[in-house]
N, C-alpha and C positions, 0 to 999 in steps of 0.2 A: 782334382786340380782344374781350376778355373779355363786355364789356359790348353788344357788338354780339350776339355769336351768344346771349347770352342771350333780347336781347329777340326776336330772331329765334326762335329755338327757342318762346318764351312766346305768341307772337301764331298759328306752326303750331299748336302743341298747343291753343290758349285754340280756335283754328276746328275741330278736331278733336274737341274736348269740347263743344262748340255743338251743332254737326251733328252727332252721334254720339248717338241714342236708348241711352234707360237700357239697360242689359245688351250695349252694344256694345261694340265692341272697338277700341282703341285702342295702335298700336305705335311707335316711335320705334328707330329702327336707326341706326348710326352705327358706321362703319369709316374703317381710315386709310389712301388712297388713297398717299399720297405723300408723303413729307418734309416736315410743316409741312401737308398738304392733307389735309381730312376729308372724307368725302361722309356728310349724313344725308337720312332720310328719315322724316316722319310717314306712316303708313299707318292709315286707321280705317276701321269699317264703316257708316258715315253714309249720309245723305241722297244721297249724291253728286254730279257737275255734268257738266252734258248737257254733249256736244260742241258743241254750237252755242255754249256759255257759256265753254269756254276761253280763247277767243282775248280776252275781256275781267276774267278774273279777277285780274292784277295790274298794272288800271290806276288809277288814284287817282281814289279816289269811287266808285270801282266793285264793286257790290255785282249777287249773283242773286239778285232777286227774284220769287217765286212763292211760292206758298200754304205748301208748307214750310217754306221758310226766315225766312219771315217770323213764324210759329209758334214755332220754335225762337229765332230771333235777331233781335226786329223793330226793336230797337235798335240794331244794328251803322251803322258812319259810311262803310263804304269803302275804311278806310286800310290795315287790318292787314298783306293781303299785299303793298299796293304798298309798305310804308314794309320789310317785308322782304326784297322784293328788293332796295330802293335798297342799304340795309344789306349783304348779300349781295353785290353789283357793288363797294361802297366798300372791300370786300375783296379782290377781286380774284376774286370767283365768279361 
C-alpha cells in the first residue's frame, strides 16, 4: 500500500532529521529483496539510542527521554515508530 510505506518512510526520516545535528548525515537505502519484497533502511549520524533503550523504542507512547532528546525533540508524543511498525506488520513485514 502506496500510502502505507509513505507514511512509514515519513515518520524514519521526520526521527532521523530530529536527532541528527546540523551538518549530519542522513541516508535512506532501499533494495529489492524479492518479487514484490523491498528492504530499506534509514541510516543517520544522530544522537543515537543506548542499548538499554532498544528493547522500548517501538512501543506506543514510548519515547527516550534524556537531556538530548528532549533538546532536539521535546515535543514528540511516542507514536511515530510504533504506528510504523504496526504499518510494516499490516503488510506482511
Amino acid at each position: 500500500d502506496n500510502n502505507r510505506i509513505e507514511q512509514v518512510l515519513l515518520n524514519l526520516l521526520s526521527n532521523a532529521n530530529k536527532f541528527t545535528p546540523e551538518g549530519g548525515k542522513i541516508t535512506l537505502e532501499a533494495y529489492q529483496k524479492e518479487d514484490q519484497i523491498v528492504s530499506v533502511s534509514v541510516k543517520d549520524t544522530g544522537i543515537g539510542i543506548k542499548p538499554d533503550d532498544m528493547s522500548r523504542l517501538f512501543g506506543e507512547f514510548s519515547r527516550v527521554v534524556n537531556p538530548e532528546t528532549m533538546e532536539l525533540n521535546p515535543q514528540g508524543n511516542g507514536l511515530g515508530l510504533w504506528i510504523s511498525r504496526k504499518m510494516c506488520q499490516a503488510m506482511g513485514g
